[in-house]
SEPA-899646 format. One record per atom (N, C-alpha, C, CB): residue number from 1; residue in three letters; atom name; x, y, z. Coordinates in Angstrom, 2 decimals, padded with zeros to 5 digits. Glycine has a CB too. Layout:
[pt NUM ALA CA [X Y Z]]
...
REM end
This chain:
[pt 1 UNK N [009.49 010.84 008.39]]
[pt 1 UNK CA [008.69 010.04 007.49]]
[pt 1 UNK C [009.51 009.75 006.23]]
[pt 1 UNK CB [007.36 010.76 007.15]]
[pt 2 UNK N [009.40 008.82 005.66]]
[pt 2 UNK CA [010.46 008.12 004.82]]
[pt 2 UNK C [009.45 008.36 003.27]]
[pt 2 UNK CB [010.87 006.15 005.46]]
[pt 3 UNK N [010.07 008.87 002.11]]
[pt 3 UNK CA [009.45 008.61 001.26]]
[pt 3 UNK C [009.51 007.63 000.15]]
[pt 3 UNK CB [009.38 009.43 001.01]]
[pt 4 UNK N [008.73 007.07 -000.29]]
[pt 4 UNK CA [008.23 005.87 -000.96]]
[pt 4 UNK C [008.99 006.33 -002.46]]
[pt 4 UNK CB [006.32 005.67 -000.92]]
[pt 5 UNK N [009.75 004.94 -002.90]]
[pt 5 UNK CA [010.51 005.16 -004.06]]
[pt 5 UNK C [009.00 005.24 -005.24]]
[pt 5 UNK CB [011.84 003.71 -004.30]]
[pt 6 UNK N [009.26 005.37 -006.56]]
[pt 6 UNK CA [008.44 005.19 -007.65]]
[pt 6 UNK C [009.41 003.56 -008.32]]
[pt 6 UNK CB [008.41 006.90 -008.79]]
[pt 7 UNK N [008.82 002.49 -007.56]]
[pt 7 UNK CA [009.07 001.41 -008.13]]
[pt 7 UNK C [007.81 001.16 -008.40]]
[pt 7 UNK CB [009.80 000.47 -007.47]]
[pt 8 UNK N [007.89 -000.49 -009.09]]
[pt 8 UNK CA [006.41 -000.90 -009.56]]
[pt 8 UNK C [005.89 -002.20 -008.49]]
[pt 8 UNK CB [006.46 -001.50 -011.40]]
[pt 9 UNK N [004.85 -001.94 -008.17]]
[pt 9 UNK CA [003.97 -003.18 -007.13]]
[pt 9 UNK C [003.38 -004.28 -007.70]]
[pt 9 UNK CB [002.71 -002.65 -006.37]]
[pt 10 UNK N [004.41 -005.64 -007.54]]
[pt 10 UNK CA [004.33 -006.45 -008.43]]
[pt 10 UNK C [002.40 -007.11 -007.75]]
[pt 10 UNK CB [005.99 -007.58 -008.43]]
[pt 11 UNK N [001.80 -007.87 -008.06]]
[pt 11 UNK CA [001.30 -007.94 -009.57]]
[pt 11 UNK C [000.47 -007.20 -009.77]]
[pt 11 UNK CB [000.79 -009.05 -010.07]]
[pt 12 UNK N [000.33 -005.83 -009.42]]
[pt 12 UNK CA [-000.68 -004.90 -010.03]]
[pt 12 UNK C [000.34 -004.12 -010.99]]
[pt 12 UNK CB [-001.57 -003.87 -008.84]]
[pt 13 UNK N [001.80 -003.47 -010.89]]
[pt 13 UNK CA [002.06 -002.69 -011.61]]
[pt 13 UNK C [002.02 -001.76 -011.65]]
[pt 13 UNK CB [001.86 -002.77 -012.16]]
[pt 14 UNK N [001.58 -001.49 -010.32]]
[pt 14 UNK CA [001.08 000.47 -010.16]]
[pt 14 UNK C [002.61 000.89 -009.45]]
[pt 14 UNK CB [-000.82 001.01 -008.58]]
[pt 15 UNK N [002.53 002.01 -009.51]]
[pt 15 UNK CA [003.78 002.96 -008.98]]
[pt 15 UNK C [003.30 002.62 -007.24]]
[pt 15 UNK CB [003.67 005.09 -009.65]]
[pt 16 UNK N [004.62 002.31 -006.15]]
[pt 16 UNK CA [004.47 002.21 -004.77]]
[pt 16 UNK C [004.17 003.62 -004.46]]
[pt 16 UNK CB [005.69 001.61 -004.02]]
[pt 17 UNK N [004.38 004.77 -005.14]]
[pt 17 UNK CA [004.86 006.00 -004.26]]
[pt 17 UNK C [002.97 006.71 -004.71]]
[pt 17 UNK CB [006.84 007.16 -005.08]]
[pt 18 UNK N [002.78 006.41 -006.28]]
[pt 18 UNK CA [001.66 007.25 -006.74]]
[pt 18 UNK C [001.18 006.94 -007.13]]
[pt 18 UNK CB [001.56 008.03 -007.22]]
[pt 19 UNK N [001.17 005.57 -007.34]]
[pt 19 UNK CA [-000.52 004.39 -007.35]]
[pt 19 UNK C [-000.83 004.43 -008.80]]
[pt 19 UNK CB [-002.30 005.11 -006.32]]
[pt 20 UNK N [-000.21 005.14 -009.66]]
[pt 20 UNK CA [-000.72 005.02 -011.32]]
[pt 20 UNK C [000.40 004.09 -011.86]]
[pt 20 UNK CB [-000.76 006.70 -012.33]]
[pt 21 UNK N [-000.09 003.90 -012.78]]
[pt 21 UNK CA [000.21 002.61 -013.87]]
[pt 21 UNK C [001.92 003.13 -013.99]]
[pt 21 UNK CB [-000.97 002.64 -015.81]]
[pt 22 UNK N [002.90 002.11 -013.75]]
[pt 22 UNK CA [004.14 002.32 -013.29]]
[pt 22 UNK C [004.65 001.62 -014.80]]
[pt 22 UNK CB [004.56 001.58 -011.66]]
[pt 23 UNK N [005.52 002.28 -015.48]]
[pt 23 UNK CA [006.14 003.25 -015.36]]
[pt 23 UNK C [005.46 004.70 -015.10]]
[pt 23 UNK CB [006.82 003.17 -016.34]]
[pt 24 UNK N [005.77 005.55 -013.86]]
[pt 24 UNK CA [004.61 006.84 -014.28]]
[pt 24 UNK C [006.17 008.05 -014.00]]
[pt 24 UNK CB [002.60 007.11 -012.67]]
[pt 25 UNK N [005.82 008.87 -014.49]]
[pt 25 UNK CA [006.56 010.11 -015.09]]
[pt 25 UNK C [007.41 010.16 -014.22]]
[pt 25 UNK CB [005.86 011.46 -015.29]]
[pt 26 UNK N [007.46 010.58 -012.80]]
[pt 26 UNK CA [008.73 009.83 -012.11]]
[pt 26 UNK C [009.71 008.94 -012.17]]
[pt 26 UNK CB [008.55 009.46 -011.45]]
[pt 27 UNK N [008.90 007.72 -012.41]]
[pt 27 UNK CA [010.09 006.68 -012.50]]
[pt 27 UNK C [010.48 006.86 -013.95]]
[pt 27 UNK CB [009.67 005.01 -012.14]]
[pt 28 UNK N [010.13 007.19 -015.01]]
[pt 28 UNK CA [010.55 007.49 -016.42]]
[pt 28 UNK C [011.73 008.53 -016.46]]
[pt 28 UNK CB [009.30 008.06 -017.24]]
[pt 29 UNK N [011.51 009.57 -015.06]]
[pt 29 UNK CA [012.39 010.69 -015.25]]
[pt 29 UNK C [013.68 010.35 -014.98]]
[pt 29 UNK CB [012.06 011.80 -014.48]]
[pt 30 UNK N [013.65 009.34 -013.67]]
[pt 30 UNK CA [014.79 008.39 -012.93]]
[pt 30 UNK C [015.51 007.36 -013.90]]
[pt 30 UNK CB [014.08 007.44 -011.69]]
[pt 31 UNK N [014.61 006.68 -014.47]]
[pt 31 UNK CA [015.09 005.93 -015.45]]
[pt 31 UNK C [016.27 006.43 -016.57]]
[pt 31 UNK CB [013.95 005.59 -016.05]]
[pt 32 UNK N [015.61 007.53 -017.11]]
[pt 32 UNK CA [016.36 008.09 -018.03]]
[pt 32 UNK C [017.52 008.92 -017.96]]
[pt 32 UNK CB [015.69 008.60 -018.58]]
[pt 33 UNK N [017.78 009.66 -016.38]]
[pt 33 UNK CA [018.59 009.93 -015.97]]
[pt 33 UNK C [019.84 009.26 -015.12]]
[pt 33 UNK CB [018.07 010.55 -015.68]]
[pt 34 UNK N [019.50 007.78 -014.81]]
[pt 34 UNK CA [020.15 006.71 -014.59]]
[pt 34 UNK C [020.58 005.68 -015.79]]
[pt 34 UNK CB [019.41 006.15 -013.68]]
[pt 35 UNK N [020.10 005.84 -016.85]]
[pt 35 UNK CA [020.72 005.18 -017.80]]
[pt 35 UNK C [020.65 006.18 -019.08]]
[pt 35 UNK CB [020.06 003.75 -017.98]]
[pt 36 UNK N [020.97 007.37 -018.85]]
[pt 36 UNK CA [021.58 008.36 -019.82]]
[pt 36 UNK C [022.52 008.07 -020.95]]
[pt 36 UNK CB [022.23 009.21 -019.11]]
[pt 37 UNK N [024.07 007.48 -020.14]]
[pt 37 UNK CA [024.84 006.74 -021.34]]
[pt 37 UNK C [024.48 005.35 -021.46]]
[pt 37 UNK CB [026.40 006.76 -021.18]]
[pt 38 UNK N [023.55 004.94 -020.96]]
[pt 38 UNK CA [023.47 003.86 -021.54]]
[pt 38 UNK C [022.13 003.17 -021.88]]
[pt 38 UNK CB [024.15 003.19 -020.87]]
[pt 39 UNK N [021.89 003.72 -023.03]]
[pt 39 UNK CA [020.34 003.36 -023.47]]
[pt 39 UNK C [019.47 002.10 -023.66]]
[pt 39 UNK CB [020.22 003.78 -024.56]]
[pt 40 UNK N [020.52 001.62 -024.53]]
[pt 40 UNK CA [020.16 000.05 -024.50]]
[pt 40 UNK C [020.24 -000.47 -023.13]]
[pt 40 UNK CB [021.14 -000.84 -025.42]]
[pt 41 UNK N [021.21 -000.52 -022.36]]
[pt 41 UNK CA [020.88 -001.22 -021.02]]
[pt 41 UNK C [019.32 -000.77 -020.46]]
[pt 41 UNK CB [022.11 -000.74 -019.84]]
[pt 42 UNK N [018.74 000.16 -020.67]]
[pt 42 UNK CA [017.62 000.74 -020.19]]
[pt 42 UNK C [016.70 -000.10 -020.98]]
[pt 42 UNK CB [017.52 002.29 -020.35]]
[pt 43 UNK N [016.93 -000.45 -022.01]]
[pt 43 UNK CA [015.98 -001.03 -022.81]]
[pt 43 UNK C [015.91 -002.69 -022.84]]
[pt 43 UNK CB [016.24 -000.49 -024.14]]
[pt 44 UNK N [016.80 -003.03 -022.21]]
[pt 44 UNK CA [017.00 -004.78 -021.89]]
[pt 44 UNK C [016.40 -004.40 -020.56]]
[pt 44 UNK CB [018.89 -005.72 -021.86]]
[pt 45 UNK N [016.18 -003.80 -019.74]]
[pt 45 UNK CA [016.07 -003.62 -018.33]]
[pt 45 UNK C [014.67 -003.60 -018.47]]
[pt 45 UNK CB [016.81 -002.36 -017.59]]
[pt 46 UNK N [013.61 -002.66 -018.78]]
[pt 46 UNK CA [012.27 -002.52 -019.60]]
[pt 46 UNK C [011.81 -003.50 -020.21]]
[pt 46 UNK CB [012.28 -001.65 -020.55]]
[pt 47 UNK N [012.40 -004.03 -021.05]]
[pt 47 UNK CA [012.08 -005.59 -021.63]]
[pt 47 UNK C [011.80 -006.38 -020.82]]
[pt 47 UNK CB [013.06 -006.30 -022.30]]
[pt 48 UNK N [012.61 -006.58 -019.88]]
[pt 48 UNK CA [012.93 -007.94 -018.77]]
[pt 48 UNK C [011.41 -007.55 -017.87]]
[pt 48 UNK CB [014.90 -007.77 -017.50]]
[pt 49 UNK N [011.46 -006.20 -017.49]]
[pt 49 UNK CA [010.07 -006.02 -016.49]]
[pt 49 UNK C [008.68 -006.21 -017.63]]
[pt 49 UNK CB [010.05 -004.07 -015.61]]
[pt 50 UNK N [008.97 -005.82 -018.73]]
[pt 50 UNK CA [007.95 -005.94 -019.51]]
[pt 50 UNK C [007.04 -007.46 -019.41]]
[pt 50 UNK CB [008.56 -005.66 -020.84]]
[pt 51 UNK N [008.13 -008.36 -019.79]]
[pt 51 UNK CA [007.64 -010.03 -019.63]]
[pt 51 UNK C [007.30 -010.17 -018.99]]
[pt 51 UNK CB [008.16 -011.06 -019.60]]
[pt 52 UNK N [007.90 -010.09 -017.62]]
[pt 52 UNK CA [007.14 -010.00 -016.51]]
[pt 52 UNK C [005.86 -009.87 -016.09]]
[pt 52 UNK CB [007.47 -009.38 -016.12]]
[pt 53 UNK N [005.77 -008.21 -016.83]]
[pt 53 UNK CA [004.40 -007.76 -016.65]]
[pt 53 UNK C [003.61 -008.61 -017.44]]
[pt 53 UNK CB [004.17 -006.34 -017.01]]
[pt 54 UNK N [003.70 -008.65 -018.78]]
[pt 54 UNK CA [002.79 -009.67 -019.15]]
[pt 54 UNK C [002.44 -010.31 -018.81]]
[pt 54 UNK CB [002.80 -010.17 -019.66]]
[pt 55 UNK N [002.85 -011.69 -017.98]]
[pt 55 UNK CA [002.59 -012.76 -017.55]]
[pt 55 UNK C [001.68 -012.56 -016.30]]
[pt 55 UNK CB [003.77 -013.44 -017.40]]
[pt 56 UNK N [001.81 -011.40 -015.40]]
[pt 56 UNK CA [001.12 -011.02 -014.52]]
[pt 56 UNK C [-000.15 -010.30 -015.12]]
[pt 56 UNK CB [001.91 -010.31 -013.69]]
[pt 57 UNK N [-000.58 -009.93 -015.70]]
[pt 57 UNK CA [-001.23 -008.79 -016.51]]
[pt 57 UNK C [-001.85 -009.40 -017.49]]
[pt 57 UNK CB [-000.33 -007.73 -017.09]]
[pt 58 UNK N [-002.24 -010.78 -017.63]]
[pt 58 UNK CA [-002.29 -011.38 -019.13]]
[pt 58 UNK C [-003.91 -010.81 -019.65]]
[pt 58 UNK CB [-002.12 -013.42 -019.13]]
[pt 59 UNK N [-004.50 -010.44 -018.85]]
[pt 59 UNK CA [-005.81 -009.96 -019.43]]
[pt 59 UNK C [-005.58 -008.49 -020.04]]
[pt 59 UNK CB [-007.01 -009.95 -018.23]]
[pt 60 UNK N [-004.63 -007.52 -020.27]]
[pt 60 UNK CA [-004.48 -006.63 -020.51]]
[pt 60 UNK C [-003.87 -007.03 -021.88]]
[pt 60 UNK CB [-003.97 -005.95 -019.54]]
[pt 61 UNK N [-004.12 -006.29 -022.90]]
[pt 61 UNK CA [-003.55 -006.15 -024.42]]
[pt 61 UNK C [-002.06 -006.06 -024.26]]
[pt 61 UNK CB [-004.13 -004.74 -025.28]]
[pt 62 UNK N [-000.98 -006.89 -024.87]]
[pt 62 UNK CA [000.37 -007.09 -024.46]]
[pt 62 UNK C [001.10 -005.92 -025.47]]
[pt 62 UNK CB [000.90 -008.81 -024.69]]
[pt 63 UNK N [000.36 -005.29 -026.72]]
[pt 63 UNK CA [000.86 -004.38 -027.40]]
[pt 63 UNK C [000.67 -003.01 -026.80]]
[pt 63 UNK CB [000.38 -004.50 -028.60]]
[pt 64 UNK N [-000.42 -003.20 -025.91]]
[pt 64 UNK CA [-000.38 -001.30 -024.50]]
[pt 64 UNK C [000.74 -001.70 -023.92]]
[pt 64 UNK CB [-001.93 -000.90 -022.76]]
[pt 65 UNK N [000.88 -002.89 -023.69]]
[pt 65 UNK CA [002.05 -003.07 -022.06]]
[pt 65 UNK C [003.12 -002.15 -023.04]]
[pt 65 UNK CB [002.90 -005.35 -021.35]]
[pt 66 UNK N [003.54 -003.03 -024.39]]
[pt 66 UNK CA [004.56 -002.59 -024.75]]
[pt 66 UNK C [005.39 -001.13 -024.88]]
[pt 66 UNK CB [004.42 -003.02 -025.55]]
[pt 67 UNK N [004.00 -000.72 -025.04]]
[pt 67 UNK CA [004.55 001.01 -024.94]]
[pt 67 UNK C [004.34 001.66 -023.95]]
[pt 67 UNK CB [004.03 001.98 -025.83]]
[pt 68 UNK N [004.11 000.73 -022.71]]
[pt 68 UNK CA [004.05 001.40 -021.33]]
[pt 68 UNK C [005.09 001.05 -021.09]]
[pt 68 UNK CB [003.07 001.13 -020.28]]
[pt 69 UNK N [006.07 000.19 -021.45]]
[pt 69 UNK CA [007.01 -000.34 -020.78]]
[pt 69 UNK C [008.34 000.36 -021.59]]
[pt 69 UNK CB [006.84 -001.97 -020.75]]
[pt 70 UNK N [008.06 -000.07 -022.63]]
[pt 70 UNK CA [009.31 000.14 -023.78]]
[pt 70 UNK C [009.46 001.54 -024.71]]
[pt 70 UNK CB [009.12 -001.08 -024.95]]
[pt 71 UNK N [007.80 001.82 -024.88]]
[pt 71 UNK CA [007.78 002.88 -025.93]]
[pt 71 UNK C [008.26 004.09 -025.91]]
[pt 71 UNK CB [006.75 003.11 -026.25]]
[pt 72 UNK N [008.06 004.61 -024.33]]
[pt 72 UNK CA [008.47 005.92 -024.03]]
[pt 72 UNK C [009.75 006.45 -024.31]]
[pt 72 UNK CB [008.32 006.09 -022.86]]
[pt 73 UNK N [010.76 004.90 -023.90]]
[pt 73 UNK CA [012.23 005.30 -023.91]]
[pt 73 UNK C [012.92 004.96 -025.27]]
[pt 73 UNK CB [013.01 004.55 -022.73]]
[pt 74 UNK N [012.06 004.93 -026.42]]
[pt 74 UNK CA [013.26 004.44 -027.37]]
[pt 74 UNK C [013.81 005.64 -027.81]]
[pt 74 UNK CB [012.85 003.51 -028.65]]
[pt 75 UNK N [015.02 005.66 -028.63]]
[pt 75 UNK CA [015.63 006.78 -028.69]]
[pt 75 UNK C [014.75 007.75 -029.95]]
[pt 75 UNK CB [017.24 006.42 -028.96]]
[pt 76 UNK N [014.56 009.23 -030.14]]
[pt 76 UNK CA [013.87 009.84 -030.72]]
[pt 76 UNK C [015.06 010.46 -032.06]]
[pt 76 UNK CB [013.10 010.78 -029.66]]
REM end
C-alpha cells in the first residue's frame, strides 16, 4: 500500500494524505526541512500557492489564507 504524500487538493486545499486544511503540520515539517538553507525560496514558493489559493477560496478571508500559507514560516 503506497502512502499518500501531504500535498494540497487543489480546489479545496485540504492535505491529500490528512484531509485538514493544507498546509497541516506535516507538510510544514517537510517544507521547512526542504528549504532549511533556503528560506526565502520557501517563501516565494508559499506566496505563489497562496494566490492561488485565493482565487480558489475567494469566499474565505484572504488575511487567514495568509497566515495559513505564509505566516507559519517567516523567520522568528
Amino acid at each position: 500500500m503506497r502512502r499518500r504524500e501531504h500535498l494540497p487538493s487543489r480546489p479545496t486545499w485540504r492535505c491529500q494524505a490528512c484531509g485538514i486544511a493544507w498546509p497541516c503540520s506535516s507538510a510544514k515539517l517537510r517544507l521547512l526541512a526542504e528549504y532549511r538553507e533556503d528560506r526565502a525560496a520557501l517563501m516565494i514558493y508559499l506566496t505563489t500557492l497562496h494566490t492561488e489559493a485565493v482565487e480558489q477560496l475567494a469566499e474565505l478571508d484572504s488575511v487567514n489564507l495568509a497566515e495559513r500559507f505564509t505566516g507559519w514560516a517567516r523567520a522568528r
